[in-house]
C-alpha positions as CSV (number, residue, x, y, z in Angstrom):
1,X,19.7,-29.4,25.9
2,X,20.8,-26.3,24.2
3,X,17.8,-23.5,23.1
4,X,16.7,-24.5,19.7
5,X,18.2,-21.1,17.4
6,X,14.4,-18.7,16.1
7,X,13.9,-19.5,12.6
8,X,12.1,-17.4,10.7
9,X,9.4,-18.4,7.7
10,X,8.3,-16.3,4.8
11,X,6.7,-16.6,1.7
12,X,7.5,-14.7,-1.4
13,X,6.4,-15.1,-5.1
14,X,7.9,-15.0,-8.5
15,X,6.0,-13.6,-11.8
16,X,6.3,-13.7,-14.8
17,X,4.4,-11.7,-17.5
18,X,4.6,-11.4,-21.0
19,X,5.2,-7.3,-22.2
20,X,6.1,-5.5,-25.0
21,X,9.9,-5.3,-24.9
22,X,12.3,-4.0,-27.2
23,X,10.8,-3.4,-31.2
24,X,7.4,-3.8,-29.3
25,X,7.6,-7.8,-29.1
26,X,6.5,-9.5,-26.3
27,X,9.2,-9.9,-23.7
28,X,9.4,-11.5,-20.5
29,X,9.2,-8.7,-17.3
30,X,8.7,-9.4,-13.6
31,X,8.0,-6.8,-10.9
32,X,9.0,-6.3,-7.8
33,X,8.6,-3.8,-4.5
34,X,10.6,-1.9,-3.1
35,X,11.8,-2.4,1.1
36,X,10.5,-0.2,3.3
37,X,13.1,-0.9,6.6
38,X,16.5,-1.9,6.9
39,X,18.2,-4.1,6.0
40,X,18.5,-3.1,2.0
41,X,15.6,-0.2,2.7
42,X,14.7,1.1,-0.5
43,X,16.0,-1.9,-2.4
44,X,13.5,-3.6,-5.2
45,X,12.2,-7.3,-3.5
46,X,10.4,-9.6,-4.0
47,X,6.9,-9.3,-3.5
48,X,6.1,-11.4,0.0
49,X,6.0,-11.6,3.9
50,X,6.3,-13.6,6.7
51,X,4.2,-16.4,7.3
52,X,1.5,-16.5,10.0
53,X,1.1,-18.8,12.3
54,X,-2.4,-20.0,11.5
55,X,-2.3,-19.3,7.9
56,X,-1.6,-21.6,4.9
57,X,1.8,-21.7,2.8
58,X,-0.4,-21.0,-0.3
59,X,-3.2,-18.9,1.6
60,X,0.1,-16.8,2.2
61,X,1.7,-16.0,-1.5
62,X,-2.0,-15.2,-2.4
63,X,-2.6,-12.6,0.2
64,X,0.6,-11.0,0.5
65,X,0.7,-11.3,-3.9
66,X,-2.7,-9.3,-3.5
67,X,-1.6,-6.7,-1.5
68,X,1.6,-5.8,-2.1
69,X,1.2,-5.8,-6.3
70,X,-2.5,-6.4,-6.7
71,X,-2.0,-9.7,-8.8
72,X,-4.3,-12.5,-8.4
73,X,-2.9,-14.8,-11.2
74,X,-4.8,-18.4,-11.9
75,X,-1.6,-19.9,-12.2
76,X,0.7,-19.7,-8.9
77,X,2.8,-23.2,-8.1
78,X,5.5,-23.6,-5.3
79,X,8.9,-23.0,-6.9
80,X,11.6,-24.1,-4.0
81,X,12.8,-23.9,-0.6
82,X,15.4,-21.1,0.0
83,X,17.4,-21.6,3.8
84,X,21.2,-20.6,3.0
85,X,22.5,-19.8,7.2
86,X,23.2,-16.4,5.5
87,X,20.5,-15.4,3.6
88,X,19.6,-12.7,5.9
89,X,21.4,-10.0,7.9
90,X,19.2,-10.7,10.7
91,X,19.2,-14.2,11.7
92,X,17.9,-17.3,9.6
93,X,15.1,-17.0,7.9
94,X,13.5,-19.2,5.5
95,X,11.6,-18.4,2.7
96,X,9.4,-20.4,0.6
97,X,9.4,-19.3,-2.9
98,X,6.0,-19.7,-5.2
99,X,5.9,-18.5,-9.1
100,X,3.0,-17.0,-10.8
101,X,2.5,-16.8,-14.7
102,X,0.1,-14.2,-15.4
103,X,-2.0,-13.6,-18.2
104,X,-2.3,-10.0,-20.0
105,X,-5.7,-9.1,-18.8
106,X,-4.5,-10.4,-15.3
107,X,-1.6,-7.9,-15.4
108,X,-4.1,-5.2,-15.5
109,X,-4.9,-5.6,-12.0
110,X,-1.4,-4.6,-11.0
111,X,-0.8,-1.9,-8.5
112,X,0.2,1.4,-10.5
113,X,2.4,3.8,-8.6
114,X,6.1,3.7,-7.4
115,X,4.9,0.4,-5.3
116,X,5.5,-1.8,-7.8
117,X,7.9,-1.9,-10.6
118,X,8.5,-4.2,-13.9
119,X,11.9,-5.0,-15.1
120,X,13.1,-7.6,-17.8
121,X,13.6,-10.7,-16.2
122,X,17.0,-11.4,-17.6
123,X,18.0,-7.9,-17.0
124,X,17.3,-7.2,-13.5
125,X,18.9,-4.7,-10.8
126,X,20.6,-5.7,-7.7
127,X,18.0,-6.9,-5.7
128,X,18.0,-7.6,-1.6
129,X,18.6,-10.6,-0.1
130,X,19.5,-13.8,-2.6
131,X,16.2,-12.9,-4.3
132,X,18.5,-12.1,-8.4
133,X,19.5,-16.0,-7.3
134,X,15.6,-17.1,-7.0
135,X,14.6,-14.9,-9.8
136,X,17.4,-17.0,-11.9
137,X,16.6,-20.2,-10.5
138,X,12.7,-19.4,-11.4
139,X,14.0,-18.3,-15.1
140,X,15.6,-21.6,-15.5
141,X,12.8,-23.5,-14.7
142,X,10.8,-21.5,-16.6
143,X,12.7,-22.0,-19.6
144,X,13.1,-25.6,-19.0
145,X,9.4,-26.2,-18.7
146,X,8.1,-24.0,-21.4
147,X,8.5,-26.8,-23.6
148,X,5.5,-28.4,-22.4
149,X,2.4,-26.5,-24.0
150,X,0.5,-26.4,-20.5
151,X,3.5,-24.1,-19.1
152,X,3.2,-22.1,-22.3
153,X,-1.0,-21.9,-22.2
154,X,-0.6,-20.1,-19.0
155,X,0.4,-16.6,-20.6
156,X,-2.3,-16.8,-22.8
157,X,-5.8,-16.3,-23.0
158,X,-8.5,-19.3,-23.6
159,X,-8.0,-19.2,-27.3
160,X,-5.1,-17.9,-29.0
161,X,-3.2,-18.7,-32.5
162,X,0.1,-20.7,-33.0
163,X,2.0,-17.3,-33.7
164,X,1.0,-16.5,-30.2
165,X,2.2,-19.6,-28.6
166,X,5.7,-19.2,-30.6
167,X,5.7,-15.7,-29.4
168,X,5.9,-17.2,-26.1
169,X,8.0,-19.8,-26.4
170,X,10.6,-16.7,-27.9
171,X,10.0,-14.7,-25.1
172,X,10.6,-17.2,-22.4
173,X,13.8,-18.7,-24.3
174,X,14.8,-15.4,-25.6
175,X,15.2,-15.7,-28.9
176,X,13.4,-16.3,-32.6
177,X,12.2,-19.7,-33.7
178,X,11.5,-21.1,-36.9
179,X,8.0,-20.2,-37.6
180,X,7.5,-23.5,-40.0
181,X,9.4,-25.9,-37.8
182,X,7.5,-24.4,-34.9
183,X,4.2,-25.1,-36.7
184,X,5.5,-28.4,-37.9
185,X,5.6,-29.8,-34.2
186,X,2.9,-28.8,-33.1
187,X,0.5,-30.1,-35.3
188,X,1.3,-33.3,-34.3
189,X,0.3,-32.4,-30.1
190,X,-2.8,-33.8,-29.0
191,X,-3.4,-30.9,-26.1
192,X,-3.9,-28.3,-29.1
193,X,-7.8,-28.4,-30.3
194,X,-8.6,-26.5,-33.1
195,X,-11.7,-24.4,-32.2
196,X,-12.8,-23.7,-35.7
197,X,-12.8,-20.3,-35.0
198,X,-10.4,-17.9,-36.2
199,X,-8.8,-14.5,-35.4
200,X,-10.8,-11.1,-36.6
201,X,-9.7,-8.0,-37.5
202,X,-6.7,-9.2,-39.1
203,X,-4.9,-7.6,-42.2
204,X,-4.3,-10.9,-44.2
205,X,-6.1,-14.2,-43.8
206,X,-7.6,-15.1,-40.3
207,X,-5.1,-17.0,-38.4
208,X,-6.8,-20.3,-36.6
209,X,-7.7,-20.2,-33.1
210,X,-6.8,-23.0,-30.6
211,X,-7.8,-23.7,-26.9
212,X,-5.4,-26.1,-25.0
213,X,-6.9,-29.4,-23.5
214,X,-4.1,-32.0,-21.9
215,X,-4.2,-35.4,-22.8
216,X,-0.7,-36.2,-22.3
217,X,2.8,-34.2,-21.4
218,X,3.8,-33.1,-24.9
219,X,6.8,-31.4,-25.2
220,X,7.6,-29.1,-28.1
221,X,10.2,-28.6,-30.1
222,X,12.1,-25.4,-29.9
């Protein structure tokens, strides 16, 4: 029998974070690292590494998430399998791709310095490997799934008002919505709970405050 061909396995993550983008709205940005060898040294990647042998798939995008950009985002979910034969300049290699959303406060944890760099997800640089084809991939997903409120939920904090959720929603899709046909469907969602609370420290009158709790898949309409 012939010698079974070395595969290699890595693990590498896609994030997403909400930023302020052009006319300070919020925008969607996702960083990357730059190589450090050859092949594409000095290219922007992303963040990842190969996968030990007595580690976990998801034990892997944590760690290498951690330490390459600092992120340790509660929401992290396997995106896809990427094994194209020529993927990689140096024999097959394998990569399972996860996705992070991360929240504002958890972007502060990220890794300042030349190490790690944000760019607008739908503008992006050439980037090595196939990784502009996962980040595009992950984008259209994203965008697909953002309808749901739970995909949505995940940028935001606890609480948050339904401005803030259509500022997602914008973001992700990449362009405005109809504030009143916005508000209009979701009213009628049974995962947003109004908290009785509302938001301080605003100009005109306090906007409500929601919290999301899923009963059902609801899926708005934008």
């Amino acid at each position: 029998m012939p010698a079974s061909p070395h595969i290699d396995v890595a693990v590498s993550t896609v994030i997403f974070a909400l930023r302020p983008g052009p006319h300070n709205l919020p925008s969607l940005w996702t960083p990357f690292v730059p190589r450090t060898r050859e092949p594409f040294k000095n290219k922007w990647a992303l963040p990842g590494g190969w996968l030990p042998d007595h580690e976990q798939l998801e034990d892997a995008a944590a760690r290498t998430l951690a330490e390459t950009t600092g992120l340790r985002p509660s929401y992290v979910e396997q995106l896809y399998t990427f094994g194209n034969l020529d993927r990689s300049p140096t024999g097959r290699v394998i990569s399972v791709v996860y996705w992070a959303l991360v929240r504002a406060d958890e972007v502060e944890s990220a890794i300042p310095g030349d190490n790690v760099r944000w760019f607008p997800a739908d503008h992006l640089p050439e980037l090595a490997f196939d990784h502009n084809d996962i980040v595009n991939y992950a984008l259209e997903r994203l965008r697909t799934k953002v309808a749901y409120a739970d995909i949505a939920h995940s940028f935001l904090g606890e609480t948050f008002t339904i401005a803030q959720l259509r500022s997602v929603h914008e973001a992700v899709l990449g362009h405005k919505l109809d504030a009143a046909n916005f508000r209009r469907s979701v009213a009628t969602s049974p995962d947003l709970i109004d908290t009785g609370d509302v938001l301080t420290g605003t100009p005109h009158r306090p906007p409500k405050l929601f919290k999301f709790q899923p009963t059902q898949t609801k899926r708005f309409v934008s």
